[in-house]
N, C-alpha and C positions, 0 to 999 in steps of 0.2 A: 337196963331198960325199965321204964316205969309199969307200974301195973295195967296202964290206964290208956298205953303209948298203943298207938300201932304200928305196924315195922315200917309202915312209910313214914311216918312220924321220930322213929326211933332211927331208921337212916338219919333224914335229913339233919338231927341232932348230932349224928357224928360225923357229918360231912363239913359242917361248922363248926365245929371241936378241931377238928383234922385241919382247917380255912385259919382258926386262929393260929394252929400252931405254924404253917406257912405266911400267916403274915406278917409274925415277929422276925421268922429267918429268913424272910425277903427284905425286910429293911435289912436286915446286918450284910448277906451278901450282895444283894445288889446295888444298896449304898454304899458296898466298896467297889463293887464293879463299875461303878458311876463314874470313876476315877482311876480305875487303875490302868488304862490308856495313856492317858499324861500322865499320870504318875512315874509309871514305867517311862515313859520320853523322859520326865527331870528328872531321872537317874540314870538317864546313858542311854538306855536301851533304842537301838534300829528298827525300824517300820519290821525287817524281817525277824529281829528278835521278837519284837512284842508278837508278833503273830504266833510264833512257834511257842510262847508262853502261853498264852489263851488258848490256841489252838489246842498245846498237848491237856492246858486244865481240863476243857472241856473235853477234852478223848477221855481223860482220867474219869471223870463226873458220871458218866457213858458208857462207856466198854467194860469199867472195870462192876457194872451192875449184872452183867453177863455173870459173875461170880458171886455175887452178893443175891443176885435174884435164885440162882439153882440152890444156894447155901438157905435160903428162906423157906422154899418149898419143901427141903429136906427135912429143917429144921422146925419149920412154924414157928420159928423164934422172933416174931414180927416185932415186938416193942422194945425187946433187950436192944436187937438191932438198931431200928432205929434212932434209940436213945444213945447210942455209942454214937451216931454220924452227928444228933446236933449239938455232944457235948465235942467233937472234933469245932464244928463253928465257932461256938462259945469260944474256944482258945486261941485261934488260929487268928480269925480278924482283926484283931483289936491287936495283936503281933506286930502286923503290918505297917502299923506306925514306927516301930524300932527298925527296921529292914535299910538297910544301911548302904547297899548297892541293888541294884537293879538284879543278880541274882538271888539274894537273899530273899527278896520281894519275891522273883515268881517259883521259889520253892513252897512261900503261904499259902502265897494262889492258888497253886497247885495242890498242898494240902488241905486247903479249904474244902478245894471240886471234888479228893478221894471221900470227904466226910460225905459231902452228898449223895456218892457213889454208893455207901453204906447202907446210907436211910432211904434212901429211893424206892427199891424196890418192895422194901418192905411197909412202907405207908403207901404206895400204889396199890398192893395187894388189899390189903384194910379199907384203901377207899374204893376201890372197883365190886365190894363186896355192895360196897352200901348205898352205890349210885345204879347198882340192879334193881331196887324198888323205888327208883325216882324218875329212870331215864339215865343212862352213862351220859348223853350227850348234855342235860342239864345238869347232873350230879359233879360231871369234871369240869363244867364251865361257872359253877357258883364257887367251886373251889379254884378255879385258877380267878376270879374273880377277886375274892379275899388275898390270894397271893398275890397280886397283882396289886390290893393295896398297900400294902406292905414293900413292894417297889416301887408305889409312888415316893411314901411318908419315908423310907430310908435315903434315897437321893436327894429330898428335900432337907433332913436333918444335917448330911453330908455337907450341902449346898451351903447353908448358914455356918456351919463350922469350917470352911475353906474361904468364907465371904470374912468371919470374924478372926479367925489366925492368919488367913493368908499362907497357908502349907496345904498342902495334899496332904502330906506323913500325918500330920494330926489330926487328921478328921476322922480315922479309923478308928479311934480310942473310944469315944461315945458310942460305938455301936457293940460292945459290949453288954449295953443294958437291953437293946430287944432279944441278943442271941439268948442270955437266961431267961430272958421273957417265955422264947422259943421253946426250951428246955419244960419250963414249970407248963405249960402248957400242955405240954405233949402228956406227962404226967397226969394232969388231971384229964384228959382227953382217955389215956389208959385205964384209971377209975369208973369211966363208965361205959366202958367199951361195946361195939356193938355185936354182942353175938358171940365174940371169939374166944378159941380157949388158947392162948396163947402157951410155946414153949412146952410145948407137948409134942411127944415122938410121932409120928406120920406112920401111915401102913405104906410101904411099898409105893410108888409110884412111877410113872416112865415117862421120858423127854421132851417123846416126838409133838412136834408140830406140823400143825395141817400144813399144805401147800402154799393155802391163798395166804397165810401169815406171811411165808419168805418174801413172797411177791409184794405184799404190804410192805415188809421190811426193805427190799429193793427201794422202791419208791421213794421212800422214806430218807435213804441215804443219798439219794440225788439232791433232796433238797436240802440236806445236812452238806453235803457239799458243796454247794453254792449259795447258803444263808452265811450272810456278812453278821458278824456281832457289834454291840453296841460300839467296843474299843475299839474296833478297826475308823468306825467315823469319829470319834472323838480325838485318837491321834491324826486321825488325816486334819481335820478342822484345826484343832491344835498349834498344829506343824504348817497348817499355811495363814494361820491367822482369822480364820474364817467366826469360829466362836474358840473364846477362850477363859479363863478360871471357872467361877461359882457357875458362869451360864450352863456350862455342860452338865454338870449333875441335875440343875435344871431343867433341863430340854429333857433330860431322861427320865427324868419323874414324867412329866408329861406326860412322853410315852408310853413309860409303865400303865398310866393309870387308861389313857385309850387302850391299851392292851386288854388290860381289865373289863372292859365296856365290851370291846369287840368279841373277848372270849366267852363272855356269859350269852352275847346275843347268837354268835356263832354256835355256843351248845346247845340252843334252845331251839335252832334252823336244824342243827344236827341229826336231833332227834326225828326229824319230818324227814330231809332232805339227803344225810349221808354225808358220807366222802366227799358227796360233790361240794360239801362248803370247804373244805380245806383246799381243794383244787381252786377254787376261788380267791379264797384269801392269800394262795401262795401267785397267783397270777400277779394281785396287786401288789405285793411285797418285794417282788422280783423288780419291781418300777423305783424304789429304793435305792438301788448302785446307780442307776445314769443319774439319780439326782440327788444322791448325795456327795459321787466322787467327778462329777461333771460339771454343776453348778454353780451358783454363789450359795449368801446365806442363806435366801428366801427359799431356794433349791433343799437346803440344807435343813431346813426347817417340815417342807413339805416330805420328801425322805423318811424323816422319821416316824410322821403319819403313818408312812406306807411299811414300813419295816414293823410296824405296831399292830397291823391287820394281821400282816403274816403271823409274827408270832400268839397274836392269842388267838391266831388258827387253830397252829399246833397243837396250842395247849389244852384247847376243847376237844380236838378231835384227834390225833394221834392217841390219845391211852385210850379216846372212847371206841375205836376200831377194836384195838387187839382186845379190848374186855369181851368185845361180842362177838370172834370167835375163839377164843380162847379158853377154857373149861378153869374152873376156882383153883382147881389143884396142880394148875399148869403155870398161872401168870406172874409168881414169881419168877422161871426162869424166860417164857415170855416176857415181860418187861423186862429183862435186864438184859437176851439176847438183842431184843429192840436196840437198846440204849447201847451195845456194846457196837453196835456196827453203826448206830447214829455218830457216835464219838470219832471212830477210826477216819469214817468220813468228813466228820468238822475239823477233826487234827489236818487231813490232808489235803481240804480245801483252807482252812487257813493260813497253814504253810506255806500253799502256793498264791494265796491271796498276800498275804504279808511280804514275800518277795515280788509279789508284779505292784506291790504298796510303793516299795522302792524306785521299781523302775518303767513299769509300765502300768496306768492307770486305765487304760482302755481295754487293754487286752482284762486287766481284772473285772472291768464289769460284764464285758460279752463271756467270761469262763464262767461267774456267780449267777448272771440272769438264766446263761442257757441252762446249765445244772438244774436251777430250779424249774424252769417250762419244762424240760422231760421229766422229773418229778411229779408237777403238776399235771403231766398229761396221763403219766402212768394212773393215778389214783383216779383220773377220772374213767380210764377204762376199765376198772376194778367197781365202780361203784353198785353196779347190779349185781354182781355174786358178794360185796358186802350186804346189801339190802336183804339179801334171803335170810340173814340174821339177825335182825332188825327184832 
């Protein structure tokens, strides 16, 4: 911190420290995820394989922070951690290009989401510190904003290397150079850390979480069960012709970048308004599966609009809940039981989404939309006992 900084000054500096190093490893992952839908299709894999591949990455991503978050709080080992999950990225992506059958592909995948699984909780803790003296709601929505450019500019670079090779496999290779980016980033982001004394033993602490968190977390997993991911519409589109090669990683950027937009303006409602904007932004998002797996293109195109609200919902306001009831010396294992029953829930909503993918398309949007309206409904009945923590 500088002599001169004030600590809202001195947050704000490592909320954008922490914003770069997610915007280099949102290009690398999510300019692979731009494509790993069809990808996964032009190499064999069945509407119900790819689900249970994505599905279990994201459970992996998710659940397995439930371990990585208690291991944090124990530990306070926040950057060692860290830095293990995004040298897992760095290797893992740019693999994918060698991946030779459609298994080989989703064990990357999958090792990809354990990296993230790693570093999650322990850069949530670090940044939930330092969006205390700005606002959580504006503090997690400048940083999902920066992440969210970085899932514009990675589907974009993807998009031109599938536009110029004309492969999927090879388009993972260039992305390489953001996940070091990602890396060297984080690094100097540790040099000037805010506050923390990292990798120091802990005195004693204990588990429990308040009530209204589980109830949070309930909620939570409703919509983790019925939120469709980007690859379920891109093989759907894909596989009936609807949009196909360079345009997809395209459309995705797109999205990404409304996400971005949505999630900063969303953080910024947050801070005024509550929970009740996530309940909002999951209403309109839920309008996503009847027009994306119902429609044509222009269907297809507005869909992703609406999947784009929802999630830089989430991204503003899901961590900014559990930070404001949550106590500093709990949200390691808080964020990571979060994420650990988020994931179980997106494995077995995608699962069964990826099977009704195959065979019944109707019945998949009425199971995704209703999942998320009782989600969306639960969080609006919570919003006055969150408010008291405000």
């Amino acid at each position: 911190m500088h002599a001169t900084d004030s600590p809202r000054a001195a947050a704000m500096r490592f909320i954008i420290l922490l914003g770069i190093v997610s915007l280099f490893a949102d290009m690398t992952y999510e300019g692979a995820r731009s494509i790993v839908g069809p990808y996964l299709e032009h190499l064999g894999a069945t509407g119900f394989q790819m689900g249970l591949v994505v599905g279990f990455g994201e459970m992996c991503a998710a659940s397995l922070r439930y371990f990585s978050g208690r291991m944090v709080d124990r530990t306070r080992a926040y950057w060692s951690q860290a830095i293990g999950g995004y040298v897992v990225n760095l290797l893992v992506v740019p693999a994918l290009a060698f991946a030779g059958n459609w298994e080989i592909a989703a064990l990357l995948v999958i090792a990809e989401r354990t990296g993230k699984a790693l570093r999650g909780p322990a850069r949530d803790v670090l940044l939930s510190e330092a969006t205390a003296a700005v606002g959580h709601g504006w503090g997690f929505g400048i940083h999902s904003a920066m992440d969210q450019t970085g899932a514009v500019l990675g589907p974009l670079w993807v998009a031109l290397a599938v536009a110029r090779e004309h492969s999927f496999s090879r388009a993972f290779l260039p992305l390489a150079i953001p996940a070091a980016a990602a890396l060297t980033a984080l690094l100097v982001a540790r040099a000037v850390r805010h506050g923390h004394k990292p990798d120091t033993p802990p005195a004693p602490l204990t588990f429990e979480l308040p009530r209204l968190y589980w109830v949070y977390v309930v909620a939570a997993g409703l919509i983790a069960f019925g939120y469709v991911d980007f690859p379920f519409f891109a093989y759907y589109w894909s596989r009936q012709g609807l949009i196909t090669g360079s345009t997809i990683p395209l459309l995705y950027a797109a999205a990404m970048g409304s996400e971005g937009i949505f999630g900063l303006a969303v953080g910024r409602l947050y801070d005024r308004w509550g929970i009740a904007m996530l309940s909002l932004g999951t209403v309109i998002s839920l309008l996503a599966l009847p027009l994306g797996f119902l429609g044509g293109t222009s269907s297809a195109i507005a869909a992703l609009f609406c999947w784009s609200v929802g999630t830089g919902a989430q991204s503003a306001c899901l961590r900014s809940g559990i930070a404001q009831v949550v106590s500093m010396n709990k949200r390691g294992n808080a964020f990571g039981t979060f994420h650990a029953v988020w994931g179980v829930a997106w494995f077995a909503g995608s699962a069964l989404m990826g099977l009704l993918l195959d065979h019944n398309i109707v019945a998949l949007v009425i199971m995704g939309a209703g999942a998320q309206a009782a989600g969306a409904a639960l969080f609006w009945r919570l919003r006055a006992q969150l408010q008291k923590f405000a």
